[in-house]
C-alpha positions as CSV (number, residue, x, y, z in Angstrom):
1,X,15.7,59.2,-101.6
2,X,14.0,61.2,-103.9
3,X,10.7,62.8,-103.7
4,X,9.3,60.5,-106.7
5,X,11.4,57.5,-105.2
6,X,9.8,58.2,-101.9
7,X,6.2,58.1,-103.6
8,X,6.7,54.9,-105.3
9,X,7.6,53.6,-101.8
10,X,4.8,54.8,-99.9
11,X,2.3,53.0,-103.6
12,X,4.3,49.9,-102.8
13,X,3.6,49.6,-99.6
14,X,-0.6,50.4,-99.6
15,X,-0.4,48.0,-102.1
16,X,1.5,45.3,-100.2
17,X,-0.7,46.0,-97.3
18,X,-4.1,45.5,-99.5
19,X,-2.9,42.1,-100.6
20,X,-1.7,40.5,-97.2
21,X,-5.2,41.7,-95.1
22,X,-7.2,40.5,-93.6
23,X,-4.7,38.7,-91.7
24,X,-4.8,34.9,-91.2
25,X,-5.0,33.1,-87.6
26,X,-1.9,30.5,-87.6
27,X,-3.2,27.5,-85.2
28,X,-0.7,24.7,-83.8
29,X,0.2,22.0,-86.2
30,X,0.0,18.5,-83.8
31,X,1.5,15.2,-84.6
32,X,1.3,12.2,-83.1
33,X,4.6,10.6,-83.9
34,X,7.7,10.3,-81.8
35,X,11.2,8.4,-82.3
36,X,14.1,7.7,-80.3
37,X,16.1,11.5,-80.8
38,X,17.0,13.2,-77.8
39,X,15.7,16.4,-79.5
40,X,12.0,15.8,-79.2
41,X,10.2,16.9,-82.6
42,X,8.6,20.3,-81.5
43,X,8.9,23.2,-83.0
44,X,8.2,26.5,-80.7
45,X,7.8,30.2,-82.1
46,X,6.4,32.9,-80.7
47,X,5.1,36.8,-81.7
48,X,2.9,38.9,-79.9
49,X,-0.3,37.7,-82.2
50,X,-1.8,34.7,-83.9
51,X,-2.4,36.7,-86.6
52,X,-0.1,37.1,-89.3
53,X,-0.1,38.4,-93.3
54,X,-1.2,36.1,-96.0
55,X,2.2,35.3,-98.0
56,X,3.8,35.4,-94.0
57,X,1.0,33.0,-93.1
58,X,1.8,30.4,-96.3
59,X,5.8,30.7,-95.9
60,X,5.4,29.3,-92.2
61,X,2.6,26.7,-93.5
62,X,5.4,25.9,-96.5
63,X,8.0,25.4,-93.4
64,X,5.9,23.5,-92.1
65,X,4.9,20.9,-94.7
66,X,8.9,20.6,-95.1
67,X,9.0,18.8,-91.3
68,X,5.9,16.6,-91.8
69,X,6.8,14.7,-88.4
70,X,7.0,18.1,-86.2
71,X,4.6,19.4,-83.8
72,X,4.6,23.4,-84.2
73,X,3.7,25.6,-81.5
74,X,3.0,28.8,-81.7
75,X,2.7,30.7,-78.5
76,X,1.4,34.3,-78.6
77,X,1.8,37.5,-75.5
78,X,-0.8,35.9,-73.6
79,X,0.1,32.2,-73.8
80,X,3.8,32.9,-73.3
81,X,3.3,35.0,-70.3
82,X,1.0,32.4,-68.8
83,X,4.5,29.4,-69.9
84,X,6.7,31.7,-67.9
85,X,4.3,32.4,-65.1
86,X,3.2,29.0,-64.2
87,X,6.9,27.5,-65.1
88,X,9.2,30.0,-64.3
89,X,7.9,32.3,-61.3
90,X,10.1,30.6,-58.8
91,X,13.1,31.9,-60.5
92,X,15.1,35.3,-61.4
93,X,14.4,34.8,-64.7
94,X,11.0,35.4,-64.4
95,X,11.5,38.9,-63.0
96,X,13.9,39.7,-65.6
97,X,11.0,38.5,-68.5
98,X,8.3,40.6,-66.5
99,X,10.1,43.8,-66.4
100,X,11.5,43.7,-70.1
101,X,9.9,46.4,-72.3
102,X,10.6,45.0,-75.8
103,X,9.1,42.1,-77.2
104,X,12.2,40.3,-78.6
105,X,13.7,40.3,-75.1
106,X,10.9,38.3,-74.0
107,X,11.0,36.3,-77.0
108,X,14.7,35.4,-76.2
109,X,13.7,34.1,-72.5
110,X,11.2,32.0,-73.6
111,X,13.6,30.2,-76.2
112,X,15.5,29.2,-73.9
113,X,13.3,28.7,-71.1
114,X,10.9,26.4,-72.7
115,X,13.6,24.3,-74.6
116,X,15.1,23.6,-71.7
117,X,12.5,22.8,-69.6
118,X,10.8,20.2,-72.9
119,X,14.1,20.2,-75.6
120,X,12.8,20.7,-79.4
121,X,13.4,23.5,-81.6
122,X,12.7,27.2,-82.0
123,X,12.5,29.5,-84.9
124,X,11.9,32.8,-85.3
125,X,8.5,33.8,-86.5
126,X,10.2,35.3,-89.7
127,X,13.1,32.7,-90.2
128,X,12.9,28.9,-91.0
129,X,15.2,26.3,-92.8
130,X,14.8,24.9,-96.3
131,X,16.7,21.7,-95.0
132,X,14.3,19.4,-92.6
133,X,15.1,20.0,-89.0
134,X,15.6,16.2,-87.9
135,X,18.5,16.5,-91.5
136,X,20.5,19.0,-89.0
137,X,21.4,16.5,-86.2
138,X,21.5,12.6,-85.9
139,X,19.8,11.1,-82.7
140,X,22.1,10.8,-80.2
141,X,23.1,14.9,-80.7
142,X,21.7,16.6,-77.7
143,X,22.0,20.0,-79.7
144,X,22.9,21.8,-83.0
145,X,25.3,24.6,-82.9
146,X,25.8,27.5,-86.5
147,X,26.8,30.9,-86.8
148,X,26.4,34.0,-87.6
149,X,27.9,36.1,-90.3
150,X,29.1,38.7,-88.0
151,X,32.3,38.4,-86.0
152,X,32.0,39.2,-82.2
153,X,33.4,41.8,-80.6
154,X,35.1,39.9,-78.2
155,X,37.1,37.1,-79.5
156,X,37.7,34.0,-78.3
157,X,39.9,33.5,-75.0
158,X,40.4,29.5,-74.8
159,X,42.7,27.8,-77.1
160,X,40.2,25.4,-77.7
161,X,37.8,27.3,-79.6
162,X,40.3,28.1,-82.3
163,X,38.6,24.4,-83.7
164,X,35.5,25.5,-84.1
165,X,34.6,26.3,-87.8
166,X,33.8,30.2,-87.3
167,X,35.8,30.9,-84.2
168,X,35.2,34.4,-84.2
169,X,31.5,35.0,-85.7
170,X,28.4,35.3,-82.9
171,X,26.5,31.7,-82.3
172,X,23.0,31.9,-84.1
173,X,20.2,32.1,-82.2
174,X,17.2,32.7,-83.7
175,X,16.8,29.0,-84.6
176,X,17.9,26.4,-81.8
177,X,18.0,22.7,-81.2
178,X,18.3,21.2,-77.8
179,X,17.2,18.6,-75.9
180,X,15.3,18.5,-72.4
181,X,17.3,20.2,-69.4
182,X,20.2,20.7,-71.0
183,X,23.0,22.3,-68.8
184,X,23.9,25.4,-71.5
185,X,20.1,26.4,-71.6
186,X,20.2,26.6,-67.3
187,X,23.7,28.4,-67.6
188,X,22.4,30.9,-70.2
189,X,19.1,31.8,-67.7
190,X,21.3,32.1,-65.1
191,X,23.6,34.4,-66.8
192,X,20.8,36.1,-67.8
193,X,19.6,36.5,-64.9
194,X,22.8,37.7,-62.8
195,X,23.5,40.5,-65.8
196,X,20.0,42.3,-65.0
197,X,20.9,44.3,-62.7
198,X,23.6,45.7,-65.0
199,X,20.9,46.8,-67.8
200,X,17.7,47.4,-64.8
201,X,16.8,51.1,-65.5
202,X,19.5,52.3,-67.8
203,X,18.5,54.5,-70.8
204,X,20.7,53.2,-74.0
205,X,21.2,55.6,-77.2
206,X,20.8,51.7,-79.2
207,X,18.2,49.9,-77.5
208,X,18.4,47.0,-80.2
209,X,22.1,46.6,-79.8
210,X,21.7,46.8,-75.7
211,X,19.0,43.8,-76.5
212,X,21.1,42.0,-78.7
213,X,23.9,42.1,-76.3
214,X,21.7,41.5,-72.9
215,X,19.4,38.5,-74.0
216,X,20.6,37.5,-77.6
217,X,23.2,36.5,-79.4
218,X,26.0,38.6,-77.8
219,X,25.5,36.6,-74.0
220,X,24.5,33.3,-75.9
221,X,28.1,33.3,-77.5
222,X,29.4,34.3,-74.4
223,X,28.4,31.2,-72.3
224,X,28.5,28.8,-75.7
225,X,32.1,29.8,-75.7
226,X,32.6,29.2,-71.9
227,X,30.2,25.8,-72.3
228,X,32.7,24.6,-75.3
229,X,35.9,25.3,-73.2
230,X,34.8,23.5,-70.4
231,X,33.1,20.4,-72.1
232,X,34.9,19.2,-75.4
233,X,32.6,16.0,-75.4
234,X,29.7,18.2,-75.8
235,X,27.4,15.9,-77.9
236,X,26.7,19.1,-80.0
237,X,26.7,18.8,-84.2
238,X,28.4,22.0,-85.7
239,X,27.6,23.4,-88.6
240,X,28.7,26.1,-90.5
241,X,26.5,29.7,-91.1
242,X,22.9,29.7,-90.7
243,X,22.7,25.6,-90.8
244,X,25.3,25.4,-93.9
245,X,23.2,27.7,-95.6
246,X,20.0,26.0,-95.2
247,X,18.9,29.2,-92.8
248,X,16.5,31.1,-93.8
249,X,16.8,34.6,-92.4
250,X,13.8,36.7,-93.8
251,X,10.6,34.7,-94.7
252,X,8.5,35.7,-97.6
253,X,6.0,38.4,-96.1
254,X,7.1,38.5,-92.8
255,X,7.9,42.5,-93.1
256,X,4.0,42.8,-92.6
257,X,4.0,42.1,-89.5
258,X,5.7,45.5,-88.4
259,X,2.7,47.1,-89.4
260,X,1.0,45.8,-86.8
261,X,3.5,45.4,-84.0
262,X,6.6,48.2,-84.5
263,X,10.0,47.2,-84.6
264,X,12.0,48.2,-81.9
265,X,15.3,48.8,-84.3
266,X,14.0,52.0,-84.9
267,X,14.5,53.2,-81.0
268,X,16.8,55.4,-79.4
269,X,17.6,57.0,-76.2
270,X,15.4,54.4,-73.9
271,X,15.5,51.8,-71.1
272,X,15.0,48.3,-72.2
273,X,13.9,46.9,-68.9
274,X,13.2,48.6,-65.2
């Protein structure tokens, strides 16, 4: 980058940060309706504030307006420490959550903590999905499985999942669909749960890749895979990348709110939990 290149950046951004302040509180959006799905219509996200840039503020109200008949619940540090405390103390999870040192890796443990103990959905608080959420599934889907556009690592080891529609790309999981208690959800926790001790302590040269690997997508499409070889009646509906396209990976002004909580993709050389 050049020097004037560099300067242009550094304009841009005063000026992007001049426009979104003062920040705007984003409260829970309630309904009162219900119907007969066994994904309940709730919407859970969570970030470490309420508080969140203007244009990052109106691309989650536009989100929500799209799902009229959703509750959304927005669950900040405090709140979602409180969930896991008075839900989840009992169980090895809870240590795991407690002792993590980056934010996503919490985030990630209370996805799939609180949709399995109430089903619903969860989002990202910087993705959503230009497609309703009740349009991805019909009622009687206990679930709602996409991908990725990155291939695993590992690649599949059961005959079976040479039918699925992206065979080798990572399960998405920065928006979920589930319904209440549902079997995958406990296997992940527990998985979770029995790989601590593996990551406990360790200093990683990519913290963000040791995350990704430890509590997101890499051990979610570990145990999807093993959930799909061992149930072919799964009751899931599959579609293809990032909800046939519908996904929507970066929100309008949700870069803002690095500048008040850093992003940890910039670490190196650290532990991710103790």
């Amino acid at each position: 980058m050049t020097m004037q290149e560099s300067s242009f950046y550094k304009i841009k951004k005063n000026i992007r940060k001049l426009t979104e302040f003062p920040l705007v509180k984003i409260e829970d959006k309630i309904v009162n309706e219900s119907d007969d799905s066994l994904i309940p219509n709730n919407v859970y996200q969570t970030w470490e504030t309420r508080y969140l840039g203007k244009t990052h503020a109106r691309s989650l109200n536009d989100f929500r307006n799209k799902n009229p008949t959703m509750s959304f619940h927005l669950y900040d540090k405090d709140r979602r420490d409180h969930y896991l405390t008075q839900n989840w103390s009992h169980h090895p999870i809870y240590k795991v959550y407690s002792n993590s040192l980056f934010g996503p890796m919490k985030a990630d443990i209370f996805r799939y903590c609180i949709l399995y103990d109430l089903g619903g959905y969860y989002f990202d608080i910087a993705k959503s999905c230009s497609l309703p959420l009740n349009q991805l599934h019909n009622k009687n889907h206990k679930g709602v499985i996409t991908y990725e556009d990155t291939e695993c690592f590992y690649p599949p080891n059961d005959e079976k999942l040479f039918k699925l529609k992206r065979p080798f790309n990572h399960f998405l999981q920065w928006g979920l669909a589930f319904s209440k208690k549902h079997v995958f959800l406990k296997n992940l926790i527990d998985e979770i749960s029995d790989n601590y001790k593996f990551y406990k302590n360790i200093k990683f040269e990519n913290p963000k890749l040791a995350i990704l690997n430890f509590t997101g997508p890499g051990v979610y499409t570990k145990v999807m895979r093993n959930f799909l070889s061992n149930n072919v009646n799964h009751s899931f509906n599959e579609l293809d990348i990032k909800f046939n396209n519908y996904g929507v990976f970066k929100l309008k002004g949700s870069p803002i709110r690095h500048y008040i909580v850093p992003s940890y993709s910039y670490m190196a050389n650290c532990k991710i939990c103790t």
